[in-house]
NUVODREN-354346 format. One record per atom (N, C-alpha, C, O): residue number from 1; residue in three letters; atom name; x, y, z. Coordinates in Angstrom, 1 decimal. Layout:
N
 seq type atom     px     py     pz
 NUM  ALA   CA      X      Y      Z
...
//
This chain:
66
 seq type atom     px     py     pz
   1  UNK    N  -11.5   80.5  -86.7
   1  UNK   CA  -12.5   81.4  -86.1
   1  UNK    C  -11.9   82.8  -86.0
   1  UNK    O  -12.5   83.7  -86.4
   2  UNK    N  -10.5   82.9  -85.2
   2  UNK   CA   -9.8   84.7  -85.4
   2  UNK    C  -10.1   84.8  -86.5
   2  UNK    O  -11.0   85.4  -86.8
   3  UNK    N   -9.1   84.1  -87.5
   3  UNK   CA   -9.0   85.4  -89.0
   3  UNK    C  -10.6   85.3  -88.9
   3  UNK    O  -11.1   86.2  -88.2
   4  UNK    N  -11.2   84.6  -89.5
   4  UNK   CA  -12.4   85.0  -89.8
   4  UNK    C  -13.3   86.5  -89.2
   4  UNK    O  -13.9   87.4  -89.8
   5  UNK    N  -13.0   86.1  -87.8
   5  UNK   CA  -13.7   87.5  -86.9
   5  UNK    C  -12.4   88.6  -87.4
   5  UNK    O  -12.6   89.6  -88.1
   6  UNK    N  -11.7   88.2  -87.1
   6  UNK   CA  -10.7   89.9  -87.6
   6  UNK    C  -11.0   90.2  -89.0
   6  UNK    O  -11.2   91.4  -89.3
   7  UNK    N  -10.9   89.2  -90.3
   7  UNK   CA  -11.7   89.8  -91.3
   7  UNK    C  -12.7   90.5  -91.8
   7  UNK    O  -12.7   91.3  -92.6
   8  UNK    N  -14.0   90.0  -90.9
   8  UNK   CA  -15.5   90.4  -90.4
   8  UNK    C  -15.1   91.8  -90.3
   8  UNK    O  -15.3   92.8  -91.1
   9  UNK    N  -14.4   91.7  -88.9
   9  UNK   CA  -14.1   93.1  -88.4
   9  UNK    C  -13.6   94.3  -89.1
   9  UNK    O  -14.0   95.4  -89.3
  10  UNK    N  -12.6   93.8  -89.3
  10  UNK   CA  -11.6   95.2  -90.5
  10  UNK    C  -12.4   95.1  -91.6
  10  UNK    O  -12.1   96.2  -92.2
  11  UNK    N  -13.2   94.5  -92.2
  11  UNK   CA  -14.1   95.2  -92.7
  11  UNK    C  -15.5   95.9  -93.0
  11  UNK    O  -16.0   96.5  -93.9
  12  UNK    N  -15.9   95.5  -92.0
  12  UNK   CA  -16.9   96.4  -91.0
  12  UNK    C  -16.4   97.6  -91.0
  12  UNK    O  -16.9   98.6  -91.6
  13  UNK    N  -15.1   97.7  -90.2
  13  UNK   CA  -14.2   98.7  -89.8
  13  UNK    C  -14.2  100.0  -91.1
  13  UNK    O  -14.4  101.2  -91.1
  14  UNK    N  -14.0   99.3  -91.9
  14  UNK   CA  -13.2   99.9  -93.4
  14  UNK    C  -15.2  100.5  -93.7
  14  UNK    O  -15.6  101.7  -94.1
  15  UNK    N  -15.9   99.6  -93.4
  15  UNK   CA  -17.3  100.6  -94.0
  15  UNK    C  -17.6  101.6  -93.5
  15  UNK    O  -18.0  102.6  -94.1
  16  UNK    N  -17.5  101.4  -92.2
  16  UNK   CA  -18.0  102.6  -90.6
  16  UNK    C  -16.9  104.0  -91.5
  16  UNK    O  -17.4  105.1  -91.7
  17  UNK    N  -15.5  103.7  -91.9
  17  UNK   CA  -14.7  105.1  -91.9
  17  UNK    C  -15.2  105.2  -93.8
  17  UNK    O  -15.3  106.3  -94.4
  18  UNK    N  -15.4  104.3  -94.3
  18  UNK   CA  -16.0  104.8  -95.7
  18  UNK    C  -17.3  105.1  -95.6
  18  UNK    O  -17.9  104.9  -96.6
  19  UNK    N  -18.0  105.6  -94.5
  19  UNK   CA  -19.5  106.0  -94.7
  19  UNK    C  -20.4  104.9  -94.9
  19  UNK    O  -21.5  105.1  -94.7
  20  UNK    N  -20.1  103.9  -95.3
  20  UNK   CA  -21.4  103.2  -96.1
  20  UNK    C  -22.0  102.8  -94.9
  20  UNK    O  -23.2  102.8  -95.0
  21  UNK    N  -21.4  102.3  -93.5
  21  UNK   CA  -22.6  102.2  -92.9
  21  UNK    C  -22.5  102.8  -91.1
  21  UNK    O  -21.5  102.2  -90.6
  22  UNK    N  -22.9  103.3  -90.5
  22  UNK   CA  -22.9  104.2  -89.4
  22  UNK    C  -22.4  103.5  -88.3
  22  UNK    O  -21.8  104.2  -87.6
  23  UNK    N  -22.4  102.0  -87.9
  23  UNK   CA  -21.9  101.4  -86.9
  23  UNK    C  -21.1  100.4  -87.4
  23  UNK    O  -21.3  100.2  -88.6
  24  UNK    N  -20.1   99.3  -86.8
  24  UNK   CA  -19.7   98.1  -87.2
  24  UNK    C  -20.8   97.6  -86.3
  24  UNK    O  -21.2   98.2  -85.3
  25  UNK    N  -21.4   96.3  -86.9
  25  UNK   CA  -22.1   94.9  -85.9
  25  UNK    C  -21.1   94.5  -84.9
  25  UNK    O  -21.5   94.2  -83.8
  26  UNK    N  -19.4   94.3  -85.2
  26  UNK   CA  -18.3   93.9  -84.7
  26  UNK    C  -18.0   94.5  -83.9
  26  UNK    O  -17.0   94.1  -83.4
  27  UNK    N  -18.5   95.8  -83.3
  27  UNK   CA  -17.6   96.7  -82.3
  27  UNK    C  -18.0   96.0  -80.6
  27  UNK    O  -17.3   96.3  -79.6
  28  UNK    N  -18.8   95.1  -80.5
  28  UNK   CA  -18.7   94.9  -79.2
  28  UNK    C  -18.8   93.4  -78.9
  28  UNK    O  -18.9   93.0  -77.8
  29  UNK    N  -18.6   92.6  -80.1
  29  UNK   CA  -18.8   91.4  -80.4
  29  UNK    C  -17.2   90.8  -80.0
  29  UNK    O  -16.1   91.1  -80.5
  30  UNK    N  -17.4   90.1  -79.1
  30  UNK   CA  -16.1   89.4  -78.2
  30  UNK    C  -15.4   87.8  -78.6
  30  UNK    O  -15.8   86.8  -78.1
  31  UNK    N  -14.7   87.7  -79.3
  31  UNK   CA  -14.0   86.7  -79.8
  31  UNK    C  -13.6   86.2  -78.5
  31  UNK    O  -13.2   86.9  -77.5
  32  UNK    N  -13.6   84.8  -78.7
  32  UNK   CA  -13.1   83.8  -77.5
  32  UNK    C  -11.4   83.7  -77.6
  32  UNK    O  -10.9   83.6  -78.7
  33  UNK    N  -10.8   83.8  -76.8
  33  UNK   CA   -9.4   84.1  -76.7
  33  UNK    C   -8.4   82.7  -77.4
  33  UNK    O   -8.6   81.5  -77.3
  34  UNK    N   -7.5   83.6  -78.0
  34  UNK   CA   -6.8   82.0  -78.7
  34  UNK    C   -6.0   81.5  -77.8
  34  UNK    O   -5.2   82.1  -77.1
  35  UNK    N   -6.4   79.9  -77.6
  35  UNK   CA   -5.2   78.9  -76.8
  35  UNK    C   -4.2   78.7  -77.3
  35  UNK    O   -3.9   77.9  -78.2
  36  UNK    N   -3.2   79.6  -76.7
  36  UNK   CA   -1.4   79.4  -77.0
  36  UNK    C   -1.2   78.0  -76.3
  36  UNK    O   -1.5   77.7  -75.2
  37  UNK    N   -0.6   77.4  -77.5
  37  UNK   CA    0.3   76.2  -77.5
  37  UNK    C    1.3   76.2  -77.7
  37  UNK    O    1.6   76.8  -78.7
  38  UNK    N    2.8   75.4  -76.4
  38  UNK   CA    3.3   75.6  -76.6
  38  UNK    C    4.1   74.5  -77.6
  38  UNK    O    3.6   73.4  -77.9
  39  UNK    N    5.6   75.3  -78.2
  39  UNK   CA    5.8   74.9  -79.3
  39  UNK    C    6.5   72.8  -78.8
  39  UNK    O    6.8   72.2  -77.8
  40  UNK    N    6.5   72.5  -79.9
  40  UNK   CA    6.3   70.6  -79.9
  40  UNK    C    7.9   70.6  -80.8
  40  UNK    O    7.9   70.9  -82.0
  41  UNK    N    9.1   70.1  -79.9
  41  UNK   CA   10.3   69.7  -81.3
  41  UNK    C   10.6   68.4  -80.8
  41  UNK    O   10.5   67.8  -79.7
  42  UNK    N   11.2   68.0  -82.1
  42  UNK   CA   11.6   66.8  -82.6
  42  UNK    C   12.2   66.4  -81.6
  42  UNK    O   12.7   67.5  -81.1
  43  UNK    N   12.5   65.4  -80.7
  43  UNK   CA   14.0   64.7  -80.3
  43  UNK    C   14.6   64.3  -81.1
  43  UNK    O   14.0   64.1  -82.2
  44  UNK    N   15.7   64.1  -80.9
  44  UNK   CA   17.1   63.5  -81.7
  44  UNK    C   16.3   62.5  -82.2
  44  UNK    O   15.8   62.6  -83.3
  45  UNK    N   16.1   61.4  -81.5
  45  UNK   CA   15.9   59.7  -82.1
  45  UNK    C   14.9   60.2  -83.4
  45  UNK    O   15.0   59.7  -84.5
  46  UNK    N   13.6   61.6  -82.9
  46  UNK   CA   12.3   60.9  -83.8
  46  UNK    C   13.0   61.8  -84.8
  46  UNK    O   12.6   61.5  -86.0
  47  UNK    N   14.0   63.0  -84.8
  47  UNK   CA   14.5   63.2  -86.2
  47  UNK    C   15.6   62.8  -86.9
  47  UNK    O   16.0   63.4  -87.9
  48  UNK    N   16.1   61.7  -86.4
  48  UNK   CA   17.0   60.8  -86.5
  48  UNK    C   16.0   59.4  -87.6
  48  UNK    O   16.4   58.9  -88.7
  49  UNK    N   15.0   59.3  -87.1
  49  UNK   CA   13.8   58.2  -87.8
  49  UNK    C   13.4   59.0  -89.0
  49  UNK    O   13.2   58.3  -90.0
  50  UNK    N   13.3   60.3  -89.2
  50  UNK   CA   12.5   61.2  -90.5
  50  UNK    C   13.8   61.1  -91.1
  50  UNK    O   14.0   60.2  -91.8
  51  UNK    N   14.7   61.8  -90.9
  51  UNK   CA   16.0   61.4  -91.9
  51  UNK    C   16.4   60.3  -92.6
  51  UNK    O   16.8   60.3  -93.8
  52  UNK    N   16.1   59.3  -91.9
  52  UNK   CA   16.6   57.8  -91.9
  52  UNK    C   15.4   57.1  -93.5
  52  UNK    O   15.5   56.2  -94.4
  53  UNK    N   14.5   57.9  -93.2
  53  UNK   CA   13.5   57.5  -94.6
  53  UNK    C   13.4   58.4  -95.6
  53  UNK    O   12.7   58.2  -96.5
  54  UNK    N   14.2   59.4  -95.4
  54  UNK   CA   14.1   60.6  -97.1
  54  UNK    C   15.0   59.9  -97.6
  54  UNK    O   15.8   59.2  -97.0
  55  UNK    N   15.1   60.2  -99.3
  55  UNK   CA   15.7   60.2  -99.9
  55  UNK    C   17.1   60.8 -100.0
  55  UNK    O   17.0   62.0 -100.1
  56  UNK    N   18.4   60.4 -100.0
  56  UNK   CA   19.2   61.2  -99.9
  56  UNK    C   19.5   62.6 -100.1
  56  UNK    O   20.2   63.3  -99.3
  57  UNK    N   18.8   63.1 -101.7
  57  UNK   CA   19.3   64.2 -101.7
  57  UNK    C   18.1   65.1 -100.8
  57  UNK    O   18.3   66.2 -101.0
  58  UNK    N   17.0   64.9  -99.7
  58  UNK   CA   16.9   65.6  -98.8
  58  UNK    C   17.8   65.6  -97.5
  58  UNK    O   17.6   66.6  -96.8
  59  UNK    N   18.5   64.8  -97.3
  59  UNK   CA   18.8   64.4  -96.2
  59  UNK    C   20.2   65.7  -95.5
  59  UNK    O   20.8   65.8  -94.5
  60  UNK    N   20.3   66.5  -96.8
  60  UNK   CA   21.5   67.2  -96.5
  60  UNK    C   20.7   68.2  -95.9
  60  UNK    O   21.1   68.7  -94.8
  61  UNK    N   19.6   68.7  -96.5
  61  UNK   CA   18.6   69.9  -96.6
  61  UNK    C   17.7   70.1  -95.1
  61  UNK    O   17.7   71.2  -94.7
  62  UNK    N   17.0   69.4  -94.5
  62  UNK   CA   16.2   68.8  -94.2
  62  UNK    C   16.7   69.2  -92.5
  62  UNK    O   16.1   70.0  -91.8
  63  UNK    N   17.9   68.4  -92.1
  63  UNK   CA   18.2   69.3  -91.0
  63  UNK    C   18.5   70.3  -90.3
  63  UNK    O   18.7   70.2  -89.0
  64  UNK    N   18.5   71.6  -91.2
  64  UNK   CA   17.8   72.8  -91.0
  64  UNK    C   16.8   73.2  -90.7
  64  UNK    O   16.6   74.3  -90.1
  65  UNK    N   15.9   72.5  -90.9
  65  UNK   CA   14.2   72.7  -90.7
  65  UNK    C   14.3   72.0  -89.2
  65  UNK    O   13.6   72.4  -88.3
  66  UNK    N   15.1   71.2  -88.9
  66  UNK   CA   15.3   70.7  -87.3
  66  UNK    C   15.8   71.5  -86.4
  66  UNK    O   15.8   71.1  -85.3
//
């Protein structure tokens, strides 16, 4: 729903300063605020379990991304 409204908008935006049209529709139009979530990591065991089933040559790679 943001990108979409900020796309909407900036180019609305981009018409209002190129002339083509005298107001944005978007200028007072109020997007619902985004729910920050906080971030979710692995424990040991459950990335100990995703290791445990790749194939080896991920297994070297793989705990970096952990």
């Amino acid at each position: 729903m943001f990108l979409r409204g900020n796309l909407t908008s900036s180019i609305m935006r981009a018409a209002v300063d190129d002339d083509v049209i005298a107001v944005s529709p978007c200028r007072s139009s109020g997007l619902p605020p985004i729910a920050v979530k906080p971030p979710q990591w692995f424990t040991p065991d459950q990335a100990q379990r995703i290791l445990d089933g790749l194939a080896p040559a991920w297994r070297t790679m793989c705990p970096l991304g952990f």
